[in-house]
C-alpha positions as CSV (number, residue, x, y, z in Angstrom):
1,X,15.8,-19.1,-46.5
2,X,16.2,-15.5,-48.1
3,X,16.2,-12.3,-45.7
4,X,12.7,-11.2,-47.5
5,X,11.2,-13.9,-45.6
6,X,13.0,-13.4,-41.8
7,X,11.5,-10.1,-41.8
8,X,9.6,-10.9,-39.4
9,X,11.7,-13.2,-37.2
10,X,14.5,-10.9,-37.3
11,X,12.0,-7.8,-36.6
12,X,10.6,-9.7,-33.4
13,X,14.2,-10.2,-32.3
14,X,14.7,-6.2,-32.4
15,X,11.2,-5.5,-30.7
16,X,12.2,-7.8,-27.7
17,X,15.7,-6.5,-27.8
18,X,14.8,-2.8,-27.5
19,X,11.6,-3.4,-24.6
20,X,14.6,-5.6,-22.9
21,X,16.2,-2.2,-22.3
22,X,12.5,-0.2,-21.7
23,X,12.4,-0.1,-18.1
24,X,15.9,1.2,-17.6
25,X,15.1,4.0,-20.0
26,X,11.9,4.7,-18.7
27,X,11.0,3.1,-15.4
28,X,14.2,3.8,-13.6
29,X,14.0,4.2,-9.5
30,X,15.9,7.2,-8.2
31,X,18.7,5.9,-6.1
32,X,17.5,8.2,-3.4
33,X,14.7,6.7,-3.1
34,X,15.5,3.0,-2.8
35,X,17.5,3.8,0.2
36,X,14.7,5.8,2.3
37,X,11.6,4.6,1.8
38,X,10.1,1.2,0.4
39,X,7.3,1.8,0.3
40,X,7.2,4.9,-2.6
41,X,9.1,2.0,-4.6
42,X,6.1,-1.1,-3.7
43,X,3.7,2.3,-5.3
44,X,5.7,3.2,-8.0
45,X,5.5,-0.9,-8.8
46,X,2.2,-1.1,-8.5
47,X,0.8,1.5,-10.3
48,X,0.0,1.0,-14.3
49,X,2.1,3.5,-16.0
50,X,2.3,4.1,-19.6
51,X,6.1,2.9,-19.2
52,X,4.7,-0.9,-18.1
53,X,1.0,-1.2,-20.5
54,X,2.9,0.1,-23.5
55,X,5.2,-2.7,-23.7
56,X,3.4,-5.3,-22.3
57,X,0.7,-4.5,-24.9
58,X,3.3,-4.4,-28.0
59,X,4.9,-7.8,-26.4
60,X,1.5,-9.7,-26.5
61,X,0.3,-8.4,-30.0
62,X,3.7,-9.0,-31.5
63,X,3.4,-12.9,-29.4
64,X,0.1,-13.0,-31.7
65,X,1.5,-12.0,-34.8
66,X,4.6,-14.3,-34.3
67,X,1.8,-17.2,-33.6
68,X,-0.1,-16.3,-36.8
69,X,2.8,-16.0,-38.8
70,X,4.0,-19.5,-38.0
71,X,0.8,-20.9,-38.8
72,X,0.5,-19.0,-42.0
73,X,4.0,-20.6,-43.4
74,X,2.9,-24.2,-42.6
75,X,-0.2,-23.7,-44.0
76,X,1.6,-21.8,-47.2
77,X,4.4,-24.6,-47.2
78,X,2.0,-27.5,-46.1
79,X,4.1,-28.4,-43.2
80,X,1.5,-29.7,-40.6
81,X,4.1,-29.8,-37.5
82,X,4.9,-26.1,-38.4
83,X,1.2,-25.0,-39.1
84,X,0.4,-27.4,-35.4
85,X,3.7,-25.4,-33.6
86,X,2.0,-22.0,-34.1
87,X,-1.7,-23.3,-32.9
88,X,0.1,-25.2,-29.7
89,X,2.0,-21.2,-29.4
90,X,-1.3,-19.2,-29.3
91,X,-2.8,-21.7,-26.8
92,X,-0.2,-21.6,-24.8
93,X,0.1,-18.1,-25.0
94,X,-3.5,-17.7,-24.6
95,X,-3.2,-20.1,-21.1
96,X,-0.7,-18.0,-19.5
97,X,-2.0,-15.0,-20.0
98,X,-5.6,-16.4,-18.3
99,X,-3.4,-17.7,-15.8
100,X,-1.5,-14.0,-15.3
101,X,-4.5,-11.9,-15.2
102,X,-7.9,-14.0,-14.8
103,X,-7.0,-16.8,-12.7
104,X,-8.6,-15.2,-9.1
105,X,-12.2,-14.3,-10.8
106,X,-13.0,-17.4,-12.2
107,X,-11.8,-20.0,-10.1
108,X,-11.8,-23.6,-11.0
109,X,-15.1,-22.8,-13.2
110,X,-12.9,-20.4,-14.8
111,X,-9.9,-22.8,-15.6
112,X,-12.5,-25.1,-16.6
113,X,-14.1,-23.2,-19.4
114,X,-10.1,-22.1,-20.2
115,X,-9.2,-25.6,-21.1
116,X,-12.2,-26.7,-22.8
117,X,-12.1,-23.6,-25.1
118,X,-8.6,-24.6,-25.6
119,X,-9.9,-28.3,-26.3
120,X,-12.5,-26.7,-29.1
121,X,-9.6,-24.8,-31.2
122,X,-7.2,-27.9,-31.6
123,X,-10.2,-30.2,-32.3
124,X,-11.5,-27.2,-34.8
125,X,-8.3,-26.6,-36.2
126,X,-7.4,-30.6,-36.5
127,X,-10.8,-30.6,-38.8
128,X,-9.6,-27.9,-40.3
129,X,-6.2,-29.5,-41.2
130,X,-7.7,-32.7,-41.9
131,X,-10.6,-31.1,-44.4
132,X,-7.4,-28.9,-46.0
133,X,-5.5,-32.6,-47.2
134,X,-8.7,-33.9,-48.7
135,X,-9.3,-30.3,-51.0
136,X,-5.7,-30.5,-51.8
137,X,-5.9,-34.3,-52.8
């Protein structure tokens, strides 16, 4: 494969590699602080600082861009297992992430409607696939 087309592998690599090292640049707990007094470390923790939304937000995008990409090339190489690897990646991406953040407000109701969303992209995108091989053919 030539580089021009692992830019974006190779630039997702780099993204996770530098927010692997965020939160000991920025988010770092003064020693002095540890020792005394837990719970001024449980607050700083649990508070939303700019040091834990801006790379949680990056991370997700760049998990959606990764997903999009893979599903681009297997739809621009015609490779159905790598076009159906990026749709099982944003579902599953899309699952945790209601599972992280949504899963107390909606209850069983909620996962309910979760899954069968889930259910109506890969039945949408298998009609999709399958209407894509009769236009080619």
């Amino acid at each position: 494969m030539p580089p021009r087309r692992q830019w974006l592998p190779i630039s997702l690599v780099v993204f996770f590699a530098v927010f692997a090292l965020w939160f000991g640049v920025f988010g770092a707990v003064e020693p002095s602080i540890v020792g005394h007094d837990r719970s001024i470390v449980r607050q700083f923790e649990s508070k939303w600082t700019p040091q834990v939304v801006v790379p949680t937000l990056l991370a997700n995008v760049a998990m959606i861009v990764f997903a999009l990409w893979i599903m681009a090339e297997g739809l621009r190489e015609d490779r159905g297992t790598l076009f159906a690897g990026g749709v099982i990646y944003f579902l599953l991406w899309a699952m945790l992430r209601y599972f992280d953040l949504f899963s107390d407000v909606g209850g069983m109701l909620g996962a309910a409607v979760m899954f069968l969303l889930c259910g109506v992209v890969l039945f949408a995108v298998a009609r999709f696939w399958q209407h894509r091989k009769e236009w080619h053919n």
